[in-house]
Biopython code that builds the backbone (N, CA, C, O; Angstrom):
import numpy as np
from Bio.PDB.StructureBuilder import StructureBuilder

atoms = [
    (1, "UNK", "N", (-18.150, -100.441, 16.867)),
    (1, "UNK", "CA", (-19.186, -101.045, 16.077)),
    (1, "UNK", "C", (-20.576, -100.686, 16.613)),
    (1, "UNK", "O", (-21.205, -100.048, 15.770)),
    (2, "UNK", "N", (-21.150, -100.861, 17.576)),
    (2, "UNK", "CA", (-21.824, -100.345, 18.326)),
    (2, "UNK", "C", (-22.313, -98.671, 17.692)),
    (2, "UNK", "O", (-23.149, -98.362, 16.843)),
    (3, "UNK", "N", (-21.727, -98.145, 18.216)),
    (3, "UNK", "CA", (-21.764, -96.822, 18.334)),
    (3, "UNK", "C", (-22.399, -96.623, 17.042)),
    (3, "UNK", "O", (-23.595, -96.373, 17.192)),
    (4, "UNK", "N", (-21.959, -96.649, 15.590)),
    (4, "UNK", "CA", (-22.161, -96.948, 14.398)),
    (4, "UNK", "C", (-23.484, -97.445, 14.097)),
    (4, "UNK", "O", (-24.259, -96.923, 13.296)),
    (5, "UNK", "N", (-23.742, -98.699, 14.927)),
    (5, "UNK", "CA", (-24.946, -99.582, 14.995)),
    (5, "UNK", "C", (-25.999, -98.252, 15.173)),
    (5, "UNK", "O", (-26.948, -98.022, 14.423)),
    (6, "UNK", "N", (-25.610, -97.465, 16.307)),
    (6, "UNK", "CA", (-26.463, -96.755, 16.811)),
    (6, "UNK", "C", (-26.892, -95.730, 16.104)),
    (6, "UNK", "O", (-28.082, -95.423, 16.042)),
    (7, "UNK", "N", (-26.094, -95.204, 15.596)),
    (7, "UNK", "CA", (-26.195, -93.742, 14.360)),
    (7, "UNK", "C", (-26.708, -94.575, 13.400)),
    (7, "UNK", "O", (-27.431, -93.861, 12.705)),
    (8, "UNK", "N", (-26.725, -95.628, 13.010)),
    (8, "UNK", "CA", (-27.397, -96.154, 11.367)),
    (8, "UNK", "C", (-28.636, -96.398, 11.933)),
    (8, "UNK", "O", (-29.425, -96.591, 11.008)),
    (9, "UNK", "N", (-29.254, -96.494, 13.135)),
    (9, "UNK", "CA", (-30.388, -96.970, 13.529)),
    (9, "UNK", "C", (-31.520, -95.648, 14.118)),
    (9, "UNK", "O", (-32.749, -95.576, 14.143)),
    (10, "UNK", "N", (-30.439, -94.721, 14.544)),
    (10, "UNK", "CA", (-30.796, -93.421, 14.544)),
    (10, "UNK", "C", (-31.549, -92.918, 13.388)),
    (10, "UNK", "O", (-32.739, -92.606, 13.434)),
    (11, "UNK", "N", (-30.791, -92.854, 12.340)),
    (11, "UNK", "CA", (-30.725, -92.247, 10.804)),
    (11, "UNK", "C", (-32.283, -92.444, 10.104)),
    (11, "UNK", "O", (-33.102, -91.720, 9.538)),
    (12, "UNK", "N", (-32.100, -94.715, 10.735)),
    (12, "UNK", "CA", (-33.220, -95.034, 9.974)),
    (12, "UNK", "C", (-34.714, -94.343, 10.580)),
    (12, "UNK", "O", (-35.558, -93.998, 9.753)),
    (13, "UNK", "N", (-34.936, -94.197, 11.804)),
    (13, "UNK", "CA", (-35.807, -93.993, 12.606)),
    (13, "UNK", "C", (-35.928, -92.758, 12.240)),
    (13, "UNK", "O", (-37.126, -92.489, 12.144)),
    (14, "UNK", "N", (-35.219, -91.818, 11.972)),
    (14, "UNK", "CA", (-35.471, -90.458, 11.744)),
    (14, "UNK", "C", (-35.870, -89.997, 10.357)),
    (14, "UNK", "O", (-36.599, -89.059, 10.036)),
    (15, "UNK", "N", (-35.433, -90.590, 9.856)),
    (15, "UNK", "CA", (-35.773, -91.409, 8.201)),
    (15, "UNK", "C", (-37.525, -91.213, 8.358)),
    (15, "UNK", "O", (-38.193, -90.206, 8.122)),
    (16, "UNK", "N", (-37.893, -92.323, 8.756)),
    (16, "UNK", "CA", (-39.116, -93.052, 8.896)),
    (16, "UNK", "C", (-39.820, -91.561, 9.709)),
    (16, "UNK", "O", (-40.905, -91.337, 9.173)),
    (17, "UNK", "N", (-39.656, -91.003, 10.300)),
    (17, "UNK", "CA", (-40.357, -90.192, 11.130)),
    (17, "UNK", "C", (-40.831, -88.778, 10.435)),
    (17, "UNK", "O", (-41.853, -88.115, 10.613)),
    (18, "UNK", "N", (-39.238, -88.483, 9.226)),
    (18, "UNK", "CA", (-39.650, -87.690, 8.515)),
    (18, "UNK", "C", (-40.691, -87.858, 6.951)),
    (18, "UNK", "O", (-41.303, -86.994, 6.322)),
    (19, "UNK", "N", (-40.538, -89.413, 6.704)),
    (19, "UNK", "CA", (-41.287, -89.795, 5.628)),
    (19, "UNK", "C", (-43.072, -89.605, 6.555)),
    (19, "UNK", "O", (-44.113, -89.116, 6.116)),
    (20, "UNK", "N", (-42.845, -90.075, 7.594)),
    (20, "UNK", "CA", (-44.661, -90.432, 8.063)),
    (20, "UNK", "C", (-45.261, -89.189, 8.398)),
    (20, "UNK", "O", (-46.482, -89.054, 8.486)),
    (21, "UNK", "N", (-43.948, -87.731, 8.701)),
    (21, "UNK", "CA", (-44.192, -86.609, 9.089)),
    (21, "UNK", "C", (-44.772, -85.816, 7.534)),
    (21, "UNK", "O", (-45.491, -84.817, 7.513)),
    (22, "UNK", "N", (-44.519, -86.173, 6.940)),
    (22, "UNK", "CA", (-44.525, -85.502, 5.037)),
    (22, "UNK", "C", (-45.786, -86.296, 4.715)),
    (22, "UNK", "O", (-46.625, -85.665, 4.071)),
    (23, "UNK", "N", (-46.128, -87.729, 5.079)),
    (23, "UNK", "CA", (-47.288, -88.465, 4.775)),
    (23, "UNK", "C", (-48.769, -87.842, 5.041)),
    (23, "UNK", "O", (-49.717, -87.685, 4.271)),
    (24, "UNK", "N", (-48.589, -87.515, 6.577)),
    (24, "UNK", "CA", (-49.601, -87.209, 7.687)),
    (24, "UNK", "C", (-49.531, -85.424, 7.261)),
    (24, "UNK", "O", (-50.618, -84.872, 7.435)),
    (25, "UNK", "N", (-48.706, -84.748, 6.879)),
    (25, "UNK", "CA", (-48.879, -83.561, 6.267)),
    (25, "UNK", "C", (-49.967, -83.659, 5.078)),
    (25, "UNK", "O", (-51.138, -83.336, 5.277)),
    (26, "UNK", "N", (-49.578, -84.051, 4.026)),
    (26, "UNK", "CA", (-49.858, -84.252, 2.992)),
    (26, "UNK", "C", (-51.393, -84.725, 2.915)),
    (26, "UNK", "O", (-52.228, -84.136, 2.229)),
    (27, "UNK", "N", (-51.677, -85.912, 3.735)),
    (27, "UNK", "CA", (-53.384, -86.162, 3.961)),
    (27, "UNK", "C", (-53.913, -84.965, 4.651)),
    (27, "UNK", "O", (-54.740, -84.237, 4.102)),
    (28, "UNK", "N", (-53.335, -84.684, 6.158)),
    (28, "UNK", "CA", (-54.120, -83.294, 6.606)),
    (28, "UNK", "C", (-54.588, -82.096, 5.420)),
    (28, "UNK", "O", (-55.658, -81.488, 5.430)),
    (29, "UNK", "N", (-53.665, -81.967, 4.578)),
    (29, "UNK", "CA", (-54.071, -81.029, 3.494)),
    (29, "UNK", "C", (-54.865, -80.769, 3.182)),
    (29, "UNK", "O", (-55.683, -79.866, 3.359)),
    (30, "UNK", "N", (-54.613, -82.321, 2.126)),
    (30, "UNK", "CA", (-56.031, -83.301, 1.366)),
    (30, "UNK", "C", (-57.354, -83.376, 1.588)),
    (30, "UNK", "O", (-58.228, -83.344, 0.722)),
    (31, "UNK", "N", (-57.561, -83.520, 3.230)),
    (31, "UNK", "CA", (-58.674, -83.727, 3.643)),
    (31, "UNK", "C", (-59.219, -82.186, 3.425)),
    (31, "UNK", "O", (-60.177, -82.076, 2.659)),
    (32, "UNK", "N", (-58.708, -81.011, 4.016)),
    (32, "UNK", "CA", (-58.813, -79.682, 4.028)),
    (32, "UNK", "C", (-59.631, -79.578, 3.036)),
    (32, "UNK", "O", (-60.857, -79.495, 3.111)),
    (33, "UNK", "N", (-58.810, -79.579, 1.844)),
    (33, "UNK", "CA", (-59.049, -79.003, 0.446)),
    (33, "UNK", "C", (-60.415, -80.027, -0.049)),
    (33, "UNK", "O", (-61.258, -79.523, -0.792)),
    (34, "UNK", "N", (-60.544, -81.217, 0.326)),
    (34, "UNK", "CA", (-61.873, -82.092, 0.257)),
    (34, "UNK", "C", (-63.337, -81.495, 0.781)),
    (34, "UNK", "O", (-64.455, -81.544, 0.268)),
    (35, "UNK", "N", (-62.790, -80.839, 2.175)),
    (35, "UNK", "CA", (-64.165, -80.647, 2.788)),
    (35, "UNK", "C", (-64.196, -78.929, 2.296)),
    (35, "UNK", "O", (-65.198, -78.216, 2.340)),
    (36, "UNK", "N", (-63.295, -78.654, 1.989)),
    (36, "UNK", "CA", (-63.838, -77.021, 1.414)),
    (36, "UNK", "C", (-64.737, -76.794, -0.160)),
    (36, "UNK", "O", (-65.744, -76.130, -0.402)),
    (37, "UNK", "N", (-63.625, -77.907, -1.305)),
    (37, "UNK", "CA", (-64.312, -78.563, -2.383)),
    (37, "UNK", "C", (-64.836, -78.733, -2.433)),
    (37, "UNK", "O", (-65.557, -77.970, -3.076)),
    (38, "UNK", "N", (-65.443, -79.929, -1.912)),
    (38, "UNK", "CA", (-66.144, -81.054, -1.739)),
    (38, "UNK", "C", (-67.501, -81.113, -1.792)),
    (38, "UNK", "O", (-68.171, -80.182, -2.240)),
    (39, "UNK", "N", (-68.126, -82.469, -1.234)),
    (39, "UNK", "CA", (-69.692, -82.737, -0.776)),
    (39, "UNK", "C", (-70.093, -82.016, 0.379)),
    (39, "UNK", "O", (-69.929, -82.742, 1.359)),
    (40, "UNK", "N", (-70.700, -80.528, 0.799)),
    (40, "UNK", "CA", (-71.293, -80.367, 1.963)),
    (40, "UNK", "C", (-72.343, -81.787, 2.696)),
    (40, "UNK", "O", (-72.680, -82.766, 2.031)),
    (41, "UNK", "N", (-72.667, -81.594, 4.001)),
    (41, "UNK", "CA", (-73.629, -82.377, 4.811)),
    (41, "UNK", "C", (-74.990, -82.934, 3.941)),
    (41, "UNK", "O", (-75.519, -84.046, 3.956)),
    (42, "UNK", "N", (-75.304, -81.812, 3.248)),
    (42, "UNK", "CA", (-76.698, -81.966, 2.314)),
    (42, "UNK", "C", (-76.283, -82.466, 0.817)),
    (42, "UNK", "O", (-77.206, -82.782, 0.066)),
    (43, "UNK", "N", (-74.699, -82.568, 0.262)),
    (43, "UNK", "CA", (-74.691, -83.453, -0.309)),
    (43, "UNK", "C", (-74.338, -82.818, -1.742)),
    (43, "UNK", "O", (-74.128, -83.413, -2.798)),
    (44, "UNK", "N", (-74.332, -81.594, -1.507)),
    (44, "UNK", "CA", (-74.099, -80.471, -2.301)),
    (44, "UNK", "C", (-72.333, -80.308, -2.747)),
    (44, "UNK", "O", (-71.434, -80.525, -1.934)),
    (45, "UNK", "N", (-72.109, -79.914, -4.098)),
    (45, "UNK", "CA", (-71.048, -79.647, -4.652)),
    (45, "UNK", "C", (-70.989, -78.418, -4.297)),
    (45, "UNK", "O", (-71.993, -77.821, -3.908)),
    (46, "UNK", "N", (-69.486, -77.711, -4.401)),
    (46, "UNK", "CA", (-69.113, -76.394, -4.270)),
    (46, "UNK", "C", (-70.120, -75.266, -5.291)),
    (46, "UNK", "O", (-70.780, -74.289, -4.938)),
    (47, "UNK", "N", (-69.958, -75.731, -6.351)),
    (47, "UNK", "CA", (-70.363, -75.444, -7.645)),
    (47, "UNK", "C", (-72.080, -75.408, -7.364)),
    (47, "UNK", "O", (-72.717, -74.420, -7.732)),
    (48, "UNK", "N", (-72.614, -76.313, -6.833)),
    (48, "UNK", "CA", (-73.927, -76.061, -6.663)),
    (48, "UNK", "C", (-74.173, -75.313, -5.605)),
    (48, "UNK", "O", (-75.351, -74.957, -5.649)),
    (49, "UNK", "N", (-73.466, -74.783, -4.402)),
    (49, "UNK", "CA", (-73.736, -74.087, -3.810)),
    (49, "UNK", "C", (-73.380, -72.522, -3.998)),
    (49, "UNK", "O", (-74.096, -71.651, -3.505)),
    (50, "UNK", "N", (-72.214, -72.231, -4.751)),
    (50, "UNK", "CA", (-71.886, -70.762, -5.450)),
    (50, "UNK", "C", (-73.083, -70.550, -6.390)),
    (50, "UNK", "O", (-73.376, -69.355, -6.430)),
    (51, "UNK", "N", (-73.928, -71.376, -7.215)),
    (51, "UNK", "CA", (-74.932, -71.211, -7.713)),
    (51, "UNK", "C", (-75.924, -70.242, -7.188)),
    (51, "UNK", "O", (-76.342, -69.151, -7.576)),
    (52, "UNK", "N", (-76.246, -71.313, -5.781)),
    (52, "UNK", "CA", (-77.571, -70.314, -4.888)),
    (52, "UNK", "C", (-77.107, -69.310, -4.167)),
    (52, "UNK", "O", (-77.944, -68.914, -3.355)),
    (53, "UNK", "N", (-75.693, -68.511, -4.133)),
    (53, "UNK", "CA", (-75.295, -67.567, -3.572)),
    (53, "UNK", "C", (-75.937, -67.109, -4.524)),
    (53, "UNK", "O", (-77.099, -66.714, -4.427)),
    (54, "UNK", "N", (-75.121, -67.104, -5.780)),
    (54, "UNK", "CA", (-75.820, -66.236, -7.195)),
    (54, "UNK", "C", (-77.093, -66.328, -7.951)),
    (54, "UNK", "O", (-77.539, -65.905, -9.018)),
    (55, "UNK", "N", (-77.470, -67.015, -7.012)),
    (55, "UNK", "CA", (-79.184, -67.026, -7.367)),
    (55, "UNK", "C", (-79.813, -65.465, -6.773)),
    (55, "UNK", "O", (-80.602, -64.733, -7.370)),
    (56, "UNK", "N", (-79.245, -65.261, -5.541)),
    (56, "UNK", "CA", (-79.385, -64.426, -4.463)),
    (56, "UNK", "C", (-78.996, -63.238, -4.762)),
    (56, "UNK", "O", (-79.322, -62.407, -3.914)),
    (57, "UNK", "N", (-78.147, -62.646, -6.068)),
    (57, "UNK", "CA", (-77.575, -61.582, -6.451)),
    (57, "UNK", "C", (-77.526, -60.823, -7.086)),
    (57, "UNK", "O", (-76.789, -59.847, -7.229)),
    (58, "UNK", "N", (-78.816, -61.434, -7.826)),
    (58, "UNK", "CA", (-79.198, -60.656, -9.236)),
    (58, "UNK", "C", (-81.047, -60.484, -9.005)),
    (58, "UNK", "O", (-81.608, -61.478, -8.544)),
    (59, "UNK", "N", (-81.666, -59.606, -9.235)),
    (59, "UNK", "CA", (-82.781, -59.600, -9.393)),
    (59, "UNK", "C", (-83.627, -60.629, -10.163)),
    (59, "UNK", "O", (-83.278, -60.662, -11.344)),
    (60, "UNK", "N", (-84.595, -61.452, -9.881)),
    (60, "UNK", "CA", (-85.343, -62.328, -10.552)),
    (60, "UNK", "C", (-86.739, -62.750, -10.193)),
    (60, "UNK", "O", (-87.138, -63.895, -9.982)),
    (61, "UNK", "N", (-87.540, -61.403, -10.154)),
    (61, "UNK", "CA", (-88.709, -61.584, -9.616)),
    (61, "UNK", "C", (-89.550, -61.788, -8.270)),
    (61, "UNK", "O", (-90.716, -62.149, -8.114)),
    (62, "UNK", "N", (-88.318, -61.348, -7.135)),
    (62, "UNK", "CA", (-88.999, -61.325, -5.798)),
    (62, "UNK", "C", (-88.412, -62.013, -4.882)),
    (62, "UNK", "O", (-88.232, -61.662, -3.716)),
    (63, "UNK", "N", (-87.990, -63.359, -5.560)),
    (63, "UNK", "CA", (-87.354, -64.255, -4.701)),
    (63, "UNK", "C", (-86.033, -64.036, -3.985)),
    (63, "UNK", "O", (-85.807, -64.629, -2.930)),
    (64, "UNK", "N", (-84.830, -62.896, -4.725)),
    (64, "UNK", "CA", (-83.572, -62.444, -4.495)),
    (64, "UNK", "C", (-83.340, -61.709, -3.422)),
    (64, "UNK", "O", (-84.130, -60.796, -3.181)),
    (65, "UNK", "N", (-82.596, -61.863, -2.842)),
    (65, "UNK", "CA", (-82.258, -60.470, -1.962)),
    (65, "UNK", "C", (-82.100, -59.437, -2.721)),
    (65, "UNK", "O", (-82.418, -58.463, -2.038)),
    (66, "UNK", "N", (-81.750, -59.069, -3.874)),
    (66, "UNK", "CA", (-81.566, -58.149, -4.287)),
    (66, "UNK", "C", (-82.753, -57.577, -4.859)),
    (66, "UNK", "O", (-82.590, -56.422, -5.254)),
    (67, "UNK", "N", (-83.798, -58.017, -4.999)),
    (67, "UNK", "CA", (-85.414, -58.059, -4.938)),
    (67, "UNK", "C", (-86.249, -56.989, -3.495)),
    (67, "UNK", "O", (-86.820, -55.930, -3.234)),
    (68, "UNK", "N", (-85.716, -58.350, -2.918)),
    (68, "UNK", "CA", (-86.135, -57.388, -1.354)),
    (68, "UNK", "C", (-85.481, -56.213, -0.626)),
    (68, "UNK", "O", (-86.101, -55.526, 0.186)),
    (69, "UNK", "N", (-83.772, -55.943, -1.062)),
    (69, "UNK", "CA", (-83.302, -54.912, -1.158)),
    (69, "UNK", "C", (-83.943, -53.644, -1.609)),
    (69, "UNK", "O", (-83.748, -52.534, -1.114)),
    (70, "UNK", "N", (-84.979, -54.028, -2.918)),
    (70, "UNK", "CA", (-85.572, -52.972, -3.413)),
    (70, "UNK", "C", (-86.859, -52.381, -3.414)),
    (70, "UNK", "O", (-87.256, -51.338, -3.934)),
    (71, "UNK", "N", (-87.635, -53.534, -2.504)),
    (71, "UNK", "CA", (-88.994, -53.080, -1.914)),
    (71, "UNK", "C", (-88.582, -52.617, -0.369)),
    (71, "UNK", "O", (-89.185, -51.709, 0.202)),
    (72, "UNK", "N", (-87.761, -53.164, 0.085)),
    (72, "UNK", "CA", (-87.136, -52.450, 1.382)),
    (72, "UNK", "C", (-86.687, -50.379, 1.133)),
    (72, "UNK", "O", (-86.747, -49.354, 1.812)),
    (73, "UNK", "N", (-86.320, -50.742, -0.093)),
    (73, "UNK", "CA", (-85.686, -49.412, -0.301)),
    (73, "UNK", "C", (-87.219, -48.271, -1.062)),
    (73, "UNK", "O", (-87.214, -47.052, -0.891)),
    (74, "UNK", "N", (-88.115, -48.838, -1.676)),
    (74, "UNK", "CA", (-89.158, -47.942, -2.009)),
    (74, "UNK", "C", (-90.127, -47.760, -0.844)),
    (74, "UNK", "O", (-90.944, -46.840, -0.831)),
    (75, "UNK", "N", (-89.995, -48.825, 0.313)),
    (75, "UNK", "CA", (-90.548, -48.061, 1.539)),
    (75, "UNK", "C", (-89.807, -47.008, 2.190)),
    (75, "UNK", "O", (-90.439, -46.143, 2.796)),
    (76, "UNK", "N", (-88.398, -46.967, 2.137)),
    (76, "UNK", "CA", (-88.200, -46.181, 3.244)),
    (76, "UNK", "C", (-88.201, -44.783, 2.205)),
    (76, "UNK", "O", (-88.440, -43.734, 2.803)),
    (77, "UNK", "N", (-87.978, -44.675, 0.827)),
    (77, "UNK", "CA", (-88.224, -43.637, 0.532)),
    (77, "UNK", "C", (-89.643, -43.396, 0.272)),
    (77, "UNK", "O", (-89.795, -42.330, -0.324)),
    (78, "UNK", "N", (-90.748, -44.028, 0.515)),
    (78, "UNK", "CA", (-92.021, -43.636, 0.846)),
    (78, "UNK", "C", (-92.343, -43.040, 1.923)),
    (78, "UNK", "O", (-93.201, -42.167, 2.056)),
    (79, "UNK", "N", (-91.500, -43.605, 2.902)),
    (79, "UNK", "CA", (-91.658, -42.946, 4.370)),
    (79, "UNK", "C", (-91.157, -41.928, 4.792)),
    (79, "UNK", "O", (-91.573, -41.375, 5.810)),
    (80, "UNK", "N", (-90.264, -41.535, 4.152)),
    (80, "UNK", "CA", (-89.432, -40.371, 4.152)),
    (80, "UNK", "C", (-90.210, -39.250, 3.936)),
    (80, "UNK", "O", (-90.289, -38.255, 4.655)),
    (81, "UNK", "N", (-90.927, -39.539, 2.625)),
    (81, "UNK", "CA", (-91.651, -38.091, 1.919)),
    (81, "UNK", "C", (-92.689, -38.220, 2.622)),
    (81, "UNK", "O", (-93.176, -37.090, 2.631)),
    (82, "UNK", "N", (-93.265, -38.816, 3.154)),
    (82, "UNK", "CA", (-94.645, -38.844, 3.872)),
    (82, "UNK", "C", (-94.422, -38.308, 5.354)),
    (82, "UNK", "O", (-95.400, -37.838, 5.936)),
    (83, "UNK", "N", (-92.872, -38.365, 6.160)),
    (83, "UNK", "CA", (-92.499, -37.878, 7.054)),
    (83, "UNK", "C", (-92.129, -36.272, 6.413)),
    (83, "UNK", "O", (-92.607, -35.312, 7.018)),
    (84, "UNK", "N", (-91.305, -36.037, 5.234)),
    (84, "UNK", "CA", (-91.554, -34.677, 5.024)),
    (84, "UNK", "C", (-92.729, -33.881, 5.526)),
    (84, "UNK", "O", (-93.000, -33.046, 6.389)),
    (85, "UNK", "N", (-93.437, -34.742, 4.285)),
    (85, "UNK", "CA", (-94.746, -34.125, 3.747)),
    (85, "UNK", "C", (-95.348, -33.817, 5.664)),
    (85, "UNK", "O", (-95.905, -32.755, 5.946)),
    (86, "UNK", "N", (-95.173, -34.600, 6.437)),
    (86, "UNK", "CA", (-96.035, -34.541, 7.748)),
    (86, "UNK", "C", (-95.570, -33.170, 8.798)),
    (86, "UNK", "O", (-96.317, -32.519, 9.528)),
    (87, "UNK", "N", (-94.067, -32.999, 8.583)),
    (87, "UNK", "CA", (-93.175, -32.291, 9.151)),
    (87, "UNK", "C", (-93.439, -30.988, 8.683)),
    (87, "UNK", "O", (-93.742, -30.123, 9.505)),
    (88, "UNK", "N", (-93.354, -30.667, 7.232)),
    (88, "UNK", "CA", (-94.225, -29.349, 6.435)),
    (88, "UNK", "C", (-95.480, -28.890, 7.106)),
    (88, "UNK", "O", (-95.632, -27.881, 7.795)),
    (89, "UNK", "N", (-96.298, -29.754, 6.802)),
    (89, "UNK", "CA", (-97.723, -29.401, 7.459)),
    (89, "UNK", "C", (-97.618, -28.959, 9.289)),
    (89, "UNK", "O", (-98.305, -28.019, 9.690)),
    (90, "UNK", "N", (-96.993, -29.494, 9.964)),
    (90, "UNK", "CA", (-96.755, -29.302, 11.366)),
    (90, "UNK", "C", (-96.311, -27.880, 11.247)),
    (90, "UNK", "O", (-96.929, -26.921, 11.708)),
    (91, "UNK", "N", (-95.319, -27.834, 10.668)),
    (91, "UNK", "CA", (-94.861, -26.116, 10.743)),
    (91, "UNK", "C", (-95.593, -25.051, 10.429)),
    (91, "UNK", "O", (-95.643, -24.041, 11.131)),
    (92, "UNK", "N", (-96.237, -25.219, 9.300)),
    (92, "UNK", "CA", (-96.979, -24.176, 8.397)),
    (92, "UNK", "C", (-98.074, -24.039, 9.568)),
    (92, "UNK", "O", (-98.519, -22.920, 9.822)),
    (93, "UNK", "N", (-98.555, -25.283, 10.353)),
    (93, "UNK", "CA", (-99.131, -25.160, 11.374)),
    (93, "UNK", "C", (-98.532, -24.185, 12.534)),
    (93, "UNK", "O", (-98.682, -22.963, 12.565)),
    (94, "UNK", "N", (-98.107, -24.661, 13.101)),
    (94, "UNK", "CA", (-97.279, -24.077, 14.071)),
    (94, "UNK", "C", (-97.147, -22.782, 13.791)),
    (94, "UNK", "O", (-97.665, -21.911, 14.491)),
    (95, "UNK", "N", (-96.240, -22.466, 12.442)),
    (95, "UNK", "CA", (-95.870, -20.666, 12.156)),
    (95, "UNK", "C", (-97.366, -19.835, 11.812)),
    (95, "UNK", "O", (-97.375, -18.604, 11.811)),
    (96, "UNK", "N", (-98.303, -20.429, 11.596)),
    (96, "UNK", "CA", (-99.844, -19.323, 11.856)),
    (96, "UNK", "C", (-100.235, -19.324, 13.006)),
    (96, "UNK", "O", (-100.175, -18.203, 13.511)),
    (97, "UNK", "N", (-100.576, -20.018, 13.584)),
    (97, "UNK", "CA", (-101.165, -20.222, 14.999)),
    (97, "UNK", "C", (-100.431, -20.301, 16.199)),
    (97, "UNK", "O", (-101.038, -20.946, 17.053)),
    (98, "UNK", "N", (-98.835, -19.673, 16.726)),
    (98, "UNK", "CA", (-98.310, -19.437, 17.391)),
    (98, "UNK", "C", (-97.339, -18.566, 16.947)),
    (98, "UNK", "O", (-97.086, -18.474, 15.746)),
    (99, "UNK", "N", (-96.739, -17.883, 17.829)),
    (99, "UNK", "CA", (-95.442, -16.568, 17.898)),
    (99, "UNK", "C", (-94.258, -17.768, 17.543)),
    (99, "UNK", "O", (-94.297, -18.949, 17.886)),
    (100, "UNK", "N", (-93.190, -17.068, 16.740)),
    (100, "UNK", "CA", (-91.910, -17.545, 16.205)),
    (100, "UNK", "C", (-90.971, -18.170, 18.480)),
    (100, "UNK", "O", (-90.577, -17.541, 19.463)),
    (101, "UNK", "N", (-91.081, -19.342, 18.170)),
    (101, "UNK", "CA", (-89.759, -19.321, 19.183)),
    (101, "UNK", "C", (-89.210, -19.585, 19.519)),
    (101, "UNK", "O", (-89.557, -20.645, 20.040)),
    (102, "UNK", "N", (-87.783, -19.272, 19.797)),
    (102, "UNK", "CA", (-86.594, -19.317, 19.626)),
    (102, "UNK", "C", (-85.642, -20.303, 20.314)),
    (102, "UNK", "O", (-85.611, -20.440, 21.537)),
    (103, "UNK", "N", (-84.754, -21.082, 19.332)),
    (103, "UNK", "CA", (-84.360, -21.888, 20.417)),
    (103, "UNK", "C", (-83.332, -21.619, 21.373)),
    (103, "UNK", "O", (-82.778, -20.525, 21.488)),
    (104, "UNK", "N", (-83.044, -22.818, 22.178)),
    (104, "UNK", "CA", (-81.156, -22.052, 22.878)),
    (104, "UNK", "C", (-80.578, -22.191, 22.332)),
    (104, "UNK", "O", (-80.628, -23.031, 21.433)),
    (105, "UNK", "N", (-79.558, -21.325, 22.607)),
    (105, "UNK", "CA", (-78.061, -21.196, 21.716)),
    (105, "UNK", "C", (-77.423, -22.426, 22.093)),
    (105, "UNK", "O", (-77.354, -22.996, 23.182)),
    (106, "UNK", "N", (-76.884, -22.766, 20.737)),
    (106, "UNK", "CA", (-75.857, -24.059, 21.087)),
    (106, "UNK", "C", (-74.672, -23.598, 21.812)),
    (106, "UNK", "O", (-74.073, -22.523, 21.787)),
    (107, "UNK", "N", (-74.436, -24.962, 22.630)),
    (107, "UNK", "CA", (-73.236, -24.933, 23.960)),
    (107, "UNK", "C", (-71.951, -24.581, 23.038)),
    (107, "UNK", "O", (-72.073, -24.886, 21.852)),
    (108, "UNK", "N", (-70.900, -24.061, 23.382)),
    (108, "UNK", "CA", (-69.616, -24.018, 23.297)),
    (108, "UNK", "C", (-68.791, -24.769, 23.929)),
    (108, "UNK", "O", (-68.648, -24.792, 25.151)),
    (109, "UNK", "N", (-68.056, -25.589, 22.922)),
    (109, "UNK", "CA", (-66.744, -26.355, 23.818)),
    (109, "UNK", "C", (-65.995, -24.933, 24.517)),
    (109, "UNK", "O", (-65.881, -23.865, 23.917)),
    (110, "UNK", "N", (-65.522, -25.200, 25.923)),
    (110, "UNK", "CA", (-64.903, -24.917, 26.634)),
    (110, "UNK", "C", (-63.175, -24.947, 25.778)),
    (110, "UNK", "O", (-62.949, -26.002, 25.186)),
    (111, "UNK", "N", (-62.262, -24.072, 25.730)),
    (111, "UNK", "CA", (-61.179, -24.191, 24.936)),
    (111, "UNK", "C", (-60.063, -24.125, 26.323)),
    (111, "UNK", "O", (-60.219, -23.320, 27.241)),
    (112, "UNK", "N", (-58.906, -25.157, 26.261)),
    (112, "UNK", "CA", (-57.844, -24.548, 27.180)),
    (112, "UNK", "C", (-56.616, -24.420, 26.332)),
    (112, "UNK", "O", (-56.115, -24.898, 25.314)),
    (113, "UNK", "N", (-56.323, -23.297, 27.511)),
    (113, "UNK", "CA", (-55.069, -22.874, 26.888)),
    (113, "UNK", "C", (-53.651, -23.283, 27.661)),
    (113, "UNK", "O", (-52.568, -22.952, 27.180)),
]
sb = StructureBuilder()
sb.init_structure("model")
sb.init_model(0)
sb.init_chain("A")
sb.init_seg("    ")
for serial, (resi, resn, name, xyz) in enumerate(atoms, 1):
    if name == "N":
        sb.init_residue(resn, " ", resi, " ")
    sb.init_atom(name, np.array(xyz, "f"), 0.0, 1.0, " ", f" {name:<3s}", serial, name[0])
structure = sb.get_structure()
């Protein structure tokens, strides 16, 4: 009788351990999927914050990164041609007013056999 006692009391306990184990799963989730969803710190919905990503992604007058992407990008191709343009003039310099000269020969990898 005993013994019996013991396995039905076993059963229940293990019972109970796997219901509170499935419980405590189930909230850990919950909470997960809440704070990823959810209200950020500032109080903000998911939805309002994918907004100001995509505020950020489209051109709209200056304010976008994708704005400043493109004054970033008409300087450096300003600077470019103006570094041409500077690099031209140096030479045309250089090739009247000095003898052609020559550089060193590039190194050779060493080959083994």
């Amino acid at each position: 009788m005993t013994q019996e006692l013991i396995i039905t009391v076993a059963a229940i306990f293990s019972g109970i351990g796997v219901i509170f184990g499935g419980v405590l799963s189930v909230y850990k989730i919950s909470k997960r999927i809440d704070s990823a969803i959810g209200l950020d710190s500032n109080g903000r919905t998911l939805a309002e914050r994918l907004e100001r990503v995509e505020h950020q992604l489209w051109e709209n007058g200056g304010t976008s990164l994708a704005d400043r992407v493109n004054v970033i990008e008409k300087h450096a191709v300003k600077t470019s041609a103006e570094v041409e343009l500077i690099k031209n003039l140096i030479l045309a310099n250089a090739a009247s007013s000095s003898p052609v000269v020559e550089l060193p020969a590039k190194r050779r990898r060493k080959t083994t056999s």
